[in-house]
ZABATOR-356278 format. One line per 4 residues: number of its first residue (from 1); their letters; for each residue x, y, z of N, C-alpha, C, O. Coordinates in steps of 0.1 Angstrom, whole numbers, plus 5000, padded with zeros to 4 digits. Layout:
REM ZABATOR-356278
NUM) A) X Y Z X Y Z X Y Z X Y Z | ... $
This chain:
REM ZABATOR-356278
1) XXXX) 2838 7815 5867 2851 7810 5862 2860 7806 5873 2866 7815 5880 | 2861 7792 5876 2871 7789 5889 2881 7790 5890 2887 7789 5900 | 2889 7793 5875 2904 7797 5869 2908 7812 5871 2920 7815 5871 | 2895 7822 5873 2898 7834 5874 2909 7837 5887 2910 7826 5894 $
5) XXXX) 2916 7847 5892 2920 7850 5903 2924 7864 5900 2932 7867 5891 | 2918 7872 5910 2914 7880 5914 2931 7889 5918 2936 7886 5929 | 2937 7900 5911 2952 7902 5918 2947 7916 5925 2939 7925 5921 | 2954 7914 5935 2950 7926 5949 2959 7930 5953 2956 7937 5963 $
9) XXXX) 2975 7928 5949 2991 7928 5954 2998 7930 5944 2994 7926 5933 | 3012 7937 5943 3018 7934 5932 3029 7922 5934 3038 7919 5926 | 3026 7914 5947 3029 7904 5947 3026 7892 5949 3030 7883 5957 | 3017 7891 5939 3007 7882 5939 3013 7869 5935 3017 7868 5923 $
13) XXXX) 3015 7859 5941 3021 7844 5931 3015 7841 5920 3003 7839 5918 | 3024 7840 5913 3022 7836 5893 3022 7846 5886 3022 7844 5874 | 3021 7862 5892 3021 7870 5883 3038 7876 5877 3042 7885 5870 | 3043 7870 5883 3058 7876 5882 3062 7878 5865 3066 7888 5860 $
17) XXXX) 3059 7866 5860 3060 7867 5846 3058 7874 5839 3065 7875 5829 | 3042 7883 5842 3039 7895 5838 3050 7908 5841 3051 7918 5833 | 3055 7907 5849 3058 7922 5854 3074 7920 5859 3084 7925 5853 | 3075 7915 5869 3092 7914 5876 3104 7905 5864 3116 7909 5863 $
21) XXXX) 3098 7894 5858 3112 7887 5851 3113 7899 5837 3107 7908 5832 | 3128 7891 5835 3133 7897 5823 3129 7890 5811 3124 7879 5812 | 3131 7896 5800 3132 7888 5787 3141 7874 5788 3135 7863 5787 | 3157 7876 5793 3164 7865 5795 3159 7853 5807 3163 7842 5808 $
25) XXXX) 3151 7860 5815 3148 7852 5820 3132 7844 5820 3129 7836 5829 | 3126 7846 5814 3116 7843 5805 3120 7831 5797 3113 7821 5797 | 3132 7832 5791 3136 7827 5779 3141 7813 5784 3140 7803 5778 | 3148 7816 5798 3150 7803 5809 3160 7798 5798 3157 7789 5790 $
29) XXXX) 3174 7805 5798 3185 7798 5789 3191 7788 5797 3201 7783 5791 | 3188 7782 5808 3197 7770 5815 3184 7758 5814 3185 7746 5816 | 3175 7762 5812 3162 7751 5809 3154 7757 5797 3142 7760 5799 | 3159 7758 5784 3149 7764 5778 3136 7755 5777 3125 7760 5775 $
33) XXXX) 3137 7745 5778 3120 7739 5781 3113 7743 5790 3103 7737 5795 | 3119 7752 5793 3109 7755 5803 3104 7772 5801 3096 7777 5809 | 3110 7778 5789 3110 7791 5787 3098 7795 5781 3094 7787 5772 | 3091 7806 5783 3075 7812 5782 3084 7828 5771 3096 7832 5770 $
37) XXXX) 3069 7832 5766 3068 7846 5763 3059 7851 5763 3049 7844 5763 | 3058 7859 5764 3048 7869 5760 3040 7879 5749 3044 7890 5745 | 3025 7871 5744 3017 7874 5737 3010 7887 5740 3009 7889 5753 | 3004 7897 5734 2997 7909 5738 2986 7916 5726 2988 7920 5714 $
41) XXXX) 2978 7915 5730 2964 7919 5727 2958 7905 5719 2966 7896 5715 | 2945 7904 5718 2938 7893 5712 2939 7893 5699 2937 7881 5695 | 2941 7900 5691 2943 7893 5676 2955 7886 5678 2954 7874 5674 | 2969 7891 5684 2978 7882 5683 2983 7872 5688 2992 7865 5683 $
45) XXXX) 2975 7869 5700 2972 7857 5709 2965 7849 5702 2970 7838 5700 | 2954 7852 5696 2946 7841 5684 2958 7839 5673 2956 7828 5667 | 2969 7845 5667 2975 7838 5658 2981 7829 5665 2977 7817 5663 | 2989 7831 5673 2993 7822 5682 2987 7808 5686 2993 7797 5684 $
49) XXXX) 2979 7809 5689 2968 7799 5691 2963 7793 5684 2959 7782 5689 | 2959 7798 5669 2962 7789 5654 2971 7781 5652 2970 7769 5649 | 2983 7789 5654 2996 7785 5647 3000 7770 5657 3007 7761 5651 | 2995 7769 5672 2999 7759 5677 3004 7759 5693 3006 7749 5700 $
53) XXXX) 3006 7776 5695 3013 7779 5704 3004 7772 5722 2993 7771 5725 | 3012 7771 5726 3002 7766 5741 3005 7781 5751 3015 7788 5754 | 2993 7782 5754 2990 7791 5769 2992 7782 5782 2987 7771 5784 | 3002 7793 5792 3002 7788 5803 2992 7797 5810 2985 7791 5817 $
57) XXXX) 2990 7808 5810 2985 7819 5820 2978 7833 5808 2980 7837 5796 | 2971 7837 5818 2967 7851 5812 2963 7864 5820 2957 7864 5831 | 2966 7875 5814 2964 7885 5823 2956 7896 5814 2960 7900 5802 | 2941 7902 5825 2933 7905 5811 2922 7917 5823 2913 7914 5830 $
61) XXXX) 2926 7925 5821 2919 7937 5827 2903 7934 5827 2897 7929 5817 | 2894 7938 5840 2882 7929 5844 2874 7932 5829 2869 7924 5821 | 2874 7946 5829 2863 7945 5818 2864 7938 5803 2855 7939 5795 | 2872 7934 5802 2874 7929 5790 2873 7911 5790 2874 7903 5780 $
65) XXXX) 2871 7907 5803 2869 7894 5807 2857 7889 5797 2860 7883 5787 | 2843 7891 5798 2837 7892 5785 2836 7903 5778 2824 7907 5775 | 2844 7909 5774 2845 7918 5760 2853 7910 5749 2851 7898 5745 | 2865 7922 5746 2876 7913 5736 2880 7900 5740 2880 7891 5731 $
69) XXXX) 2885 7898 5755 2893 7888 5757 2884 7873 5755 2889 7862 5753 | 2869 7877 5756 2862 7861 5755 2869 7852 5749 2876 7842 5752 | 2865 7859 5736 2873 7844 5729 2884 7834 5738 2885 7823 5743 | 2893 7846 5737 2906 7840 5738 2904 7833 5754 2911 7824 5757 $
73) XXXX) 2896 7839 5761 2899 7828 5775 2893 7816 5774 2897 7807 5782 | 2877 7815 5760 2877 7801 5764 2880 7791 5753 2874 7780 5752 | 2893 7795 5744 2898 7790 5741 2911 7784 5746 2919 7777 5740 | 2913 7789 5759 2926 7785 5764 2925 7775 5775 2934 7770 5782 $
77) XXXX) 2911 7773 5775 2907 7762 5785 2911 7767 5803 2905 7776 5807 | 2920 7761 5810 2916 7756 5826 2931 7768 5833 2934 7769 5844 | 2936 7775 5823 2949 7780 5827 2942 7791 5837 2931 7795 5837 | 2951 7794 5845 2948 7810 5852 2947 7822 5849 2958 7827 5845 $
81) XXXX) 2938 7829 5849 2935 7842 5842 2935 7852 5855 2927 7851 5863 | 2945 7860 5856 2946 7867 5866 2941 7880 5861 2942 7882 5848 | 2934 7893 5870 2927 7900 5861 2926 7910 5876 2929 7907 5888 | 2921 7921 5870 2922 7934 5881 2921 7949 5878 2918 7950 5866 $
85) XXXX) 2923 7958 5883 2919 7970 5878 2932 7973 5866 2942 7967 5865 | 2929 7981 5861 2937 7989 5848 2949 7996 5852 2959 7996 5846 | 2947 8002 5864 2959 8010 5867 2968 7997 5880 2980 7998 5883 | 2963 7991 5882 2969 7978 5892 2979 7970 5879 2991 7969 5880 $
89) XXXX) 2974 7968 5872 2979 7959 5859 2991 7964 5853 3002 7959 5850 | 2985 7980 5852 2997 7988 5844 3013 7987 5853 3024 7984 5850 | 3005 7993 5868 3017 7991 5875 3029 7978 5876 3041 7979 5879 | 3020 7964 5873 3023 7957 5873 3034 7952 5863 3045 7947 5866 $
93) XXXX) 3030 7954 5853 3037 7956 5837 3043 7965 5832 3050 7966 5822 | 3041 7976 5842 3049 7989 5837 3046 7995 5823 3053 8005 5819 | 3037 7991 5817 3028 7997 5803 3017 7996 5804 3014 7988 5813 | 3007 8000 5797 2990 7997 5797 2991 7986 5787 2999 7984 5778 $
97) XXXX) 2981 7977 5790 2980 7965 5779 2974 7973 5770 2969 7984 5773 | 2974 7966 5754 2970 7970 5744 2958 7958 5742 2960 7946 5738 | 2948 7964 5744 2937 7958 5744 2930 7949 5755 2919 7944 5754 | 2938 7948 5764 2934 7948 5779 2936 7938 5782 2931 7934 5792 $
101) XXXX) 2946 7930 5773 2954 7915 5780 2968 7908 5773 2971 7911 5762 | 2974 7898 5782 2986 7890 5775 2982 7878 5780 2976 7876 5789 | 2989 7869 5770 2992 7855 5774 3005 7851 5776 3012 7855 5767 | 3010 7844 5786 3025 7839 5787 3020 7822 5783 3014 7814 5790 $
105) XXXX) 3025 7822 5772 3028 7809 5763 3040 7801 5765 3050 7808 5768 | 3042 7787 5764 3053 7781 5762 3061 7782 5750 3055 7780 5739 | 3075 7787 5750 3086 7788 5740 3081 7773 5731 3077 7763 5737 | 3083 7774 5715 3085 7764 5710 3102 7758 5712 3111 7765 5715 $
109) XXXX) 3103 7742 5709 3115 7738 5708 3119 7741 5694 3113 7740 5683 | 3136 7744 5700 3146 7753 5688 3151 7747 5679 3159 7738 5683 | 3148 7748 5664 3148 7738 5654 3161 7740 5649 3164 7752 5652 | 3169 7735 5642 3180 7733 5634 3175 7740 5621 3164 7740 5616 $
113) XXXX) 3187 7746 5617 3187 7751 5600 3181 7744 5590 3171 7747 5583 | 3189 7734 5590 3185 7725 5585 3169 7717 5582 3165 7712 5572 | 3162 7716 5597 3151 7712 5598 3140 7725 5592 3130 7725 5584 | 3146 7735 5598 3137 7746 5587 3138 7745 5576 3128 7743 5568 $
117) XXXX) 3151 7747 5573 3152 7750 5557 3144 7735 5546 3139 7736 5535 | 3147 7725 5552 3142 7710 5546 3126 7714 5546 3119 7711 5536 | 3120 7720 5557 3108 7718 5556 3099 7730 5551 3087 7732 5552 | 3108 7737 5546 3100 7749 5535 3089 7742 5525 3077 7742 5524 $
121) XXXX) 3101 7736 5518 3090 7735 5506 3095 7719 5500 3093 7716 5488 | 3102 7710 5508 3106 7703 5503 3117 7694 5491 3129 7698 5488 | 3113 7687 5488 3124 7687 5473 3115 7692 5463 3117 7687 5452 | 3106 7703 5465 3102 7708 5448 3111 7717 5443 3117 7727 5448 $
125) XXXX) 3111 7713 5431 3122 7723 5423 3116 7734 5412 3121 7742 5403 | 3099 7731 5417 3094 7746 5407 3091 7754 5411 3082 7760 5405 | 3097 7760 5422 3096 7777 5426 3111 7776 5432 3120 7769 5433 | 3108 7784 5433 3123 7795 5438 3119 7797 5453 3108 7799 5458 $
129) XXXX) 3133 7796 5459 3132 7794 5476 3134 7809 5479 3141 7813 5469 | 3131 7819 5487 3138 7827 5491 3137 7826 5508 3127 7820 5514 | 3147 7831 5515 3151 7834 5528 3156 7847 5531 3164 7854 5524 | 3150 7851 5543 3162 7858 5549 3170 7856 5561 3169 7847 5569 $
133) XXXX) 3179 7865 5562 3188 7864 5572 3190 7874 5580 3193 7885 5574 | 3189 7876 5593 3186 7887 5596 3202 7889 5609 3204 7882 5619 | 3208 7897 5606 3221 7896 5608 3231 7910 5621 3239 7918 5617 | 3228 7907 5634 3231 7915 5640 3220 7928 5646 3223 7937 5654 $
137) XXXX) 3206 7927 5641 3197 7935 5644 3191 7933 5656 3183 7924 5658 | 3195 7944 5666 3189 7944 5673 3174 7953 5684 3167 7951 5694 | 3176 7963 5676 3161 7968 5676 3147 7958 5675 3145 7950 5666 | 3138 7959 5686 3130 7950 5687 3114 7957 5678 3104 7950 5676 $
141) XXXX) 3115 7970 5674 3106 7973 5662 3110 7968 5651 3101 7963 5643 | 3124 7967 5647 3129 7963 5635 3130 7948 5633 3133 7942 5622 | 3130 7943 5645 3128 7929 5638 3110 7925 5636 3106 7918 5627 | 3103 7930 5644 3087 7924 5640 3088 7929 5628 3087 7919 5621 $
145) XXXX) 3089 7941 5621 3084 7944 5608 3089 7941 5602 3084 7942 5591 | 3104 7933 5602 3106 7926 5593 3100 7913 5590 3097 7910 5578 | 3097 7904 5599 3088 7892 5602 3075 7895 5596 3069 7885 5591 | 3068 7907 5595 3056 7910 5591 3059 7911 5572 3053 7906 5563 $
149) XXXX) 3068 7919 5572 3075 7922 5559 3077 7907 5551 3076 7907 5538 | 3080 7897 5557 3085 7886 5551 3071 7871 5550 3068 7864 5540 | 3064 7872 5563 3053 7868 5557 3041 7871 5547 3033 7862 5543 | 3041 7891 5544 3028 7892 5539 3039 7889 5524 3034 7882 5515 $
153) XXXX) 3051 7894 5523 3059 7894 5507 3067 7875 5505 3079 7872 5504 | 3059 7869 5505 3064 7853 5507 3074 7846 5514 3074 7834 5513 | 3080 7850 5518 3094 7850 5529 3092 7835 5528 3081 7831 5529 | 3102 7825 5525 3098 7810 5529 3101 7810 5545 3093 7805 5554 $
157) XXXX) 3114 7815 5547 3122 7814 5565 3128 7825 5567 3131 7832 5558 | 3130 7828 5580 3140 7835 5587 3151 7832 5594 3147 7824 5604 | 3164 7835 5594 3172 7825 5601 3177 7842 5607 3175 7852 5601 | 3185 7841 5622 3187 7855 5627 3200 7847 5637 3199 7838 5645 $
161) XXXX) 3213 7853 5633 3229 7855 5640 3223 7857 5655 3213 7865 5657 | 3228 7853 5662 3229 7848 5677 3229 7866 5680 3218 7870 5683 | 3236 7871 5679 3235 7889 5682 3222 7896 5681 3220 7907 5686 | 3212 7889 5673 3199 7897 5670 3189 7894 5681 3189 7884 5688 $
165) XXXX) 3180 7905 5682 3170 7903 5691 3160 7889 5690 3156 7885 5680 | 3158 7884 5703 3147 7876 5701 3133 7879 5695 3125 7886 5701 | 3130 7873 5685 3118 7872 5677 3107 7872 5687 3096 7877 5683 | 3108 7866 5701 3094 7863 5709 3095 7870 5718 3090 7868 5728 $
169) XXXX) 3106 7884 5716 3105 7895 5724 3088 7898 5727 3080 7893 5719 | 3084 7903 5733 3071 7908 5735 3065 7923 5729 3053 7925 5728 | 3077 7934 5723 3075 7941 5713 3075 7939 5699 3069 7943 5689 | 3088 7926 5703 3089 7922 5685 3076 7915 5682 3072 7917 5670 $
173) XXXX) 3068 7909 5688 3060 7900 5686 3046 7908 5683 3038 7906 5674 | 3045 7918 5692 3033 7925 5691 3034 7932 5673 3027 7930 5663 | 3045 7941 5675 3049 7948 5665 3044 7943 5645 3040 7949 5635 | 3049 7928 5650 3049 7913 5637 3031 7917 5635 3025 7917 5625 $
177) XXXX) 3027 7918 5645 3012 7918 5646 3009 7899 5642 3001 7895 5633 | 3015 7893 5649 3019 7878 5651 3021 7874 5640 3012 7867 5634 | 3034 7878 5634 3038 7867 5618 3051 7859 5623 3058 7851 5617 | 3052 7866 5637 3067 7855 5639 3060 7841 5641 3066 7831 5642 $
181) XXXX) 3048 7842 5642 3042 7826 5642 3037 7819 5629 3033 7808 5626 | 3039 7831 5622 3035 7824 5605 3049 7821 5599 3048 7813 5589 | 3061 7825 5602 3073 7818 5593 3082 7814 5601 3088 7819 5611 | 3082 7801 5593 3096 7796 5605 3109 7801 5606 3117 7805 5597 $
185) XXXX) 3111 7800 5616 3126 7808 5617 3132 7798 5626 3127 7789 5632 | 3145 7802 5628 3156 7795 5638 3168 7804 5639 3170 7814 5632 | 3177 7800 5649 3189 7805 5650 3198 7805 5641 3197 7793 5637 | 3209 7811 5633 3220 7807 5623 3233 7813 5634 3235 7822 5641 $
189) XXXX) 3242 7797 5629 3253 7800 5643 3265 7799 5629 3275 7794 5633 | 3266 7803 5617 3276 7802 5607 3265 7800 5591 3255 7794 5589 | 3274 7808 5583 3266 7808 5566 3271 7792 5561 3263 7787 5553 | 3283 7784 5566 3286 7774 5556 3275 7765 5554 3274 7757 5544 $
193) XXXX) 3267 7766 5566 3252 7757 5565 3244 7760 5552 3242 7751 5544 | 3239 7772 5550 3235 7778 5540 3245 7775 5527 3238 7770 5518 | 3255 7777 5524 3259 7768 5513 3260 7756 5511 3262 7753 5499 | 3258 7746 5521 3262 7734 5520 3247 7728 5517 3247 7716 5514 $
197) XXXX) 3234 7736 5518 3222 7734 5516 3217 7742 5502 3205 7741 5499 | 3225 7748 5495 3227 7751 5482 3224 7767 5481 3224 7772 5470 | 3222 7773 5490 3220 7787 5495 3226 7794 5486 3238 7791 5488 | 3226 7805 5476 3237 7818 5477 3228 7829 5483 3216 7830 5484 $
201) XXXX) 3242 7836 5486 3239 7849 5498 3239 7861 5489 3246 7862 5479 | 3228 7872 5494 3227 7886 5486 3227 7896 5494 3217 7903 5496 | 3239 7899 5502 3242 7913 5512 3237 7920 5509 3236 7924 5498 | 3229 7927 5519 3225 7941 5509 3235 7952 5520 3232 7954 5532 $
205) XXXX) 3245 7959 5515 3255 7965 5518 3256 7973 5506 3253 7970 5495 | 3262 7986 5510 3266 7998 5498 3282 7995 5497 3291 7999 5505 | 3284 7988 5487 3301 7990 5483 3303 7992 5469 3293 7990 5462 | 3318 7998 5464 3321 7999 5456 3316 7990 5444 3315 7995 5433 $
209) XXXX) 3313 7971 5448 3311 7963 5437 3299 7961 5438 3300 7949 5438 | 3285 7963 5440 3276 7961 5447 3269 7962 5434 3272 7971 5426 | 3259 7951 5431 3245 7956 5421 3238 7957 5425 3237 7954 5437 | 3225 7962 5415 3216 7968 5417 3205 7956 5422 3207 7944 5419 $
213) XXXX) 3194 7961 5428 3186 7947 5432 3173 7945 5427 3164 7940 5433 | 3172 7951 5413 3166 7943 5402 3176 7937 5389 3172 7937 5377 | 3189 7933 5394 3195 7928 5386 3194 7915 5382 3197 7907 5391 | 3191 7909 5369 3186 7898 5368 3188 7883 5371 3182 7873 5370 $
217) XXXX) 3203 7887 5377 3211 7871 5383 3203 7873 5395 3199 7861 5396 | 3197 7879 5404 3190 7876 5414 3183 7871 5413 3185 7860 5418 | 3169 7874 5405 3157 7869 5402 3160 7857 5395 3149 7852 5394 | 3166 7851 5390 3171 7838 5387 3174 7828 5395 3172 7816 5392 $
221) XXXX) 3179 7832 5406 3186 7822 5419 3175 7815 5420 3164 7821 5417 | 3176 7799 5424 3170 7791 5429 3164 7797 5443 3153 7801 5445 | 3178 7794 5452 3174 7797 5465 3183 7809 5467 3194 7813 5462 | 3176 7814 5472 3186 7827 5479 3188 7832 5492 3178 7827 5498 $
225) XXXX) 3192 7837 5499 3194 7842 5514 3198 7854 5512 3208 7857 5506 | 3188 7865 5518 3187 7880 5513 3195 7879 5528 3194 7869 5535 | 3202 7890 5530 3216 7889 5540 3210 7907 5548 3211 7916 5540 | 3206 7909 5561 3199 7920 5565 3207 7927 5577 3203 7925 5589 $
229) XXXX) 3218 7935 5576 3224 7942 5591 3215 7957 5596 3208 7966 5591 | 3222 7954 5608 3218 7967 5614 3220 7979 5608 3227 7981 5599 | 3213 7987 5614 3215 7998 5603 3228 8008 5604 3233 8012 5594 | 3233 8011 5620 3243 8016 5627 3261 8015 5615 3267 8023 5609 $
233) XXXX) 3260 7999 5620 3273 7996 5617 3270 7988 5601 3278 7989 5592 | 3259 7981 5599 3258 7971 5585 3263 7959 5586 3268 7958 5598 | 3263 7952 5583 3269 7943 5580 3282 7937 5583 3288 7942 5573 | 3291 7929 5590 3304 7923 5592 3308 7926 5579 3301 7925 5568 $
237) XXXX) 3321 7932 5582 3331 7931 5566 3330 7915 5563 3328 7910 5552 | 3333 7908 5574 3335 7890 5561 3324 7888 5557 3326 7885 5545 | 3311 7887 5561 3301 7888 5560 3297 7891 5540 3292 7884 5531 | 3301 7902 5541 3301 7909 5530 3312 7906 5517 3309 7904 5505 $
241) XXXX) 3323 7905 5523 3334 7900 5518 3330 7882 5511 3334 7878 5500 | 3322 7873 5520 3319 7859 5521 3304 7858 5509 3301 7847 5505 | 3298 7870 5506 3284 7867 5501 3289 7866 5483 3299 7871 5479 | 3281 7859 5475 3277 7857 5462 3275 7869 5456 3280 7873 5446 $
245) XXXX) 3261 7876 5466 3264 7888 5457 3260 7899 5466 3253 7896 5476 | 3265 7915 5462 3268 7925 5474 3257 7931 5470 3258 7930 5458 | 3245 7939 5475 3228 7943 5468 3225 7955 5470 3223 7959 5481 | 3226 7960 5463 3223 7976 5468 3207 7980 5461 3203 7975 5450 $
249) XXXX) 3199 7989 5468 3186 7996 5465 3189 8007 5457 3197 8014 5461 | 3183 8011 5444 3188 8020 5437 3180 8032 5444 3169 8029 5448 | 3184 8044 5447 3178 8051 5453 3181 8072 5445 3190 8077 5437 | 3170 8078 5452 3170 8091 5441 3175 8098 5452 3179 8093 5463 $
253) XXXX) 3173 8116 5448 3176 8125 5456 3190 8120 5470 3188 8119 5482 | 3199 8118 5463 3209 8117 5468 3208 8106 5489 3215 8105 5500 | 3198 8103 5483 3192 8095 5496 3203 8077 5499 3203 8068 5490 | 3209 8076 5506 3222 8064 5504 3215 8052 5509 3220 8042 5505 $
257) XXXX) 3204 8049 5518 3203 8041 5528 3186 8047 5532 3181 8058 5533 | 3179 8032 5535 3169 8028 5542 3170 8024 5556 3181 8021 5561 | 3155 8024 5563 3155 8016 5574 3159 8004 5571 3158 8000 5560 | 3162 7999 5580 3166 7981 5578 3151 7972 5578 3150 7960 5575 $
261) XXXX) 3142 7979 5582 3126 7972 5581 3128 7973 5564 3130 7965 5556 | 3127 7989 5564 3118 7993 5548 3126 7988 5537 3121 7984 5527 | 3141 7989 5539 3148 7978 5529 3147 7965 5528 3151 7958 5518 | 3139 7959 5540 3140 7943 5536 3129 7944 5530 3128 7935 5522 $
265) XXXX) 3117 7954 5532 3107 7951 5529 3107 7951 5509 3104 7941 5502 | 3111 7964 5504 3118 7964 5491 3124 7956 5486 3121 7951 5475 | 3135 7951 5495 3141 7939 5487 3130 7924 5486 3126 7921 5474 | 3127 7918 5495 3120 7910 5498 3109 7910 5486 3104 7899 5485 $
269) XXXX) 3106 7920 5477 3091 7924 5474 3098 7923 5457 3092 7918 5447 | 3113 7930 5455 3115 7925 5441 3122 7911 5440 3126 7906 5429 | 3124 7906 5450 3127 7893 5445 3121 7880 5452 3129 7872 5456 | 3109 7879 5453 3096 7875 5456 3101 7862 5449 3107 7863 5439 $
273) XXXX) 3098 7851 5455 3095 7838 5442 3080 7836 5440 3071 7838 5449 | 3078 7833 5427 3064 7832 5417 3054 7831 5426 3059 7829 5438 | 3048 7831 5426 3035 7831 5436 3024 7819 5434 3013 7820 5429 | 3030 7805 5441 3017 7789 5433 3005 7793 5439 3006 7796 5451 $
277) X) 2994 7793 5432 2982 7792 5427 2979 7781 5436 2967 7776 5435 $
């Protein structure tokens, strides 16, 4: 393999990406064309690699060079596969790989609301759209499971407030067990987009006026945007104040509140649109 190279340093050139940059700087916000992430272990690198994603580099502990990682290195063609002992690596990364490799991929370019939401499903008008919104969360377990939550329960999109964790965090992404590459998602920088695209909003917030979320005006909505906060604080009062309708989980044994995964997951799952054949 002439692509192989061999790391003997923790300052090896090209491995920085693995180990020294940040998330933010990964993300390369002054050139986002130029911004990579970070994939980890081989099933999730192969979704990745379905879905479209490009490999710049890979880092894959020796023995697994033909083990697990085969596939995936000679599907990535001519890129650099830097590779070395297990505890060299770890140091490197500061965790053990999960399954004895990563790929740093090119960031996709950041699509408009609009370009997502148009390209769900089109102008058909015989299913019901649903979305979420994912609104100030920034725990990086709680956003993959929700991403996972939303592709296996039909999720059409994800749209996520500038405050929330990046989706191509390298935990969120593992976490997704790679579904942030099965639904499109984008930034949301204001809701009037979402109405003006015929959206109504379903908070799920505990208030005084709040129904229940097998209430039948839900499951009726055309399109909907299930509306998802942190778990800490909840949801912005205008937020809540601004939505169609306020959604509460009926719940027993005096229990008030879910995780913010396991409620989207609930919600997401009773108001599912029809399922085409």
């Amino acid at each position: 393999m002439p692509n192989l190279i061999e790391i003997t340093s923790l300052e090896q050139p090209g491995v920085e990406i693995f180990g020294t940059l940040t998330e933010a700087q990964l993300r390369n916000r002054l050139e986002p064309e130029k911004g990579i992430f970070i994939a980890e272990s081989p099933k999730v690198i192969s979704v990745a690699l379905n879905a479209g994603y490009e490999p710049t580099a890979l880092l894959c502990e020796r023995k697994h060079i033909t083990g697990d990682a085969s596939d995936i290195i000679a599907r990535c063609g001519d890129i650099p596969v830097y590779t070395g002992e297990r505890q060299l690596l770890s140091q490197l990364t500061g965790y053990m790989l999960t399954r004895g490799v990563l790929c740093a991929m090119r960031r996709p370019q950041e699509k408009t609301v609009e370009e997502v939401l148009q390209g769900i499903v089109g102008q058909r008008t015989d299913v019901r759209e649903r979305i979420v919104v994912i609104d100030g969360v920034v725990d990086t377990t709680n956003i993959g499971a929700i991403f996972r939550s939303a592709a296996a329960l039909g999720i059409d999109a994800v749209l996520l407030t500038r405050n929330s964790c990046d989706p191509l965090n390298r935990r969120a992404v593992r976490v997704s067990m790679g579904s942030v590459f099965l639904v499109p998602w984008t930034w949301l920088d204001g809701y009037s987009t979402l109405r003006r695209l015929g959206y109504r909003t379903a908070a799920m917030a505990l208030t005084d006026n709040s129904v229940s979320l097998d209430d039948p005006r839900l499951i009726d909505e055309e399109r909907l945007a299930i509306v998802m906060g942190t778990e800490g604080d909840g949801l912005p009062k205008e937020t809540i104040a601004d939505a169609d309708y306020v959604v509460r989980i009926p719940m027993s044994h005096q229990v008030d509140s879910l995780n913010v995964a396991a409620a989207a997951a609930v919600a997401f799952w009773q108001l599912r649109r029809p399922v085409m054949e």
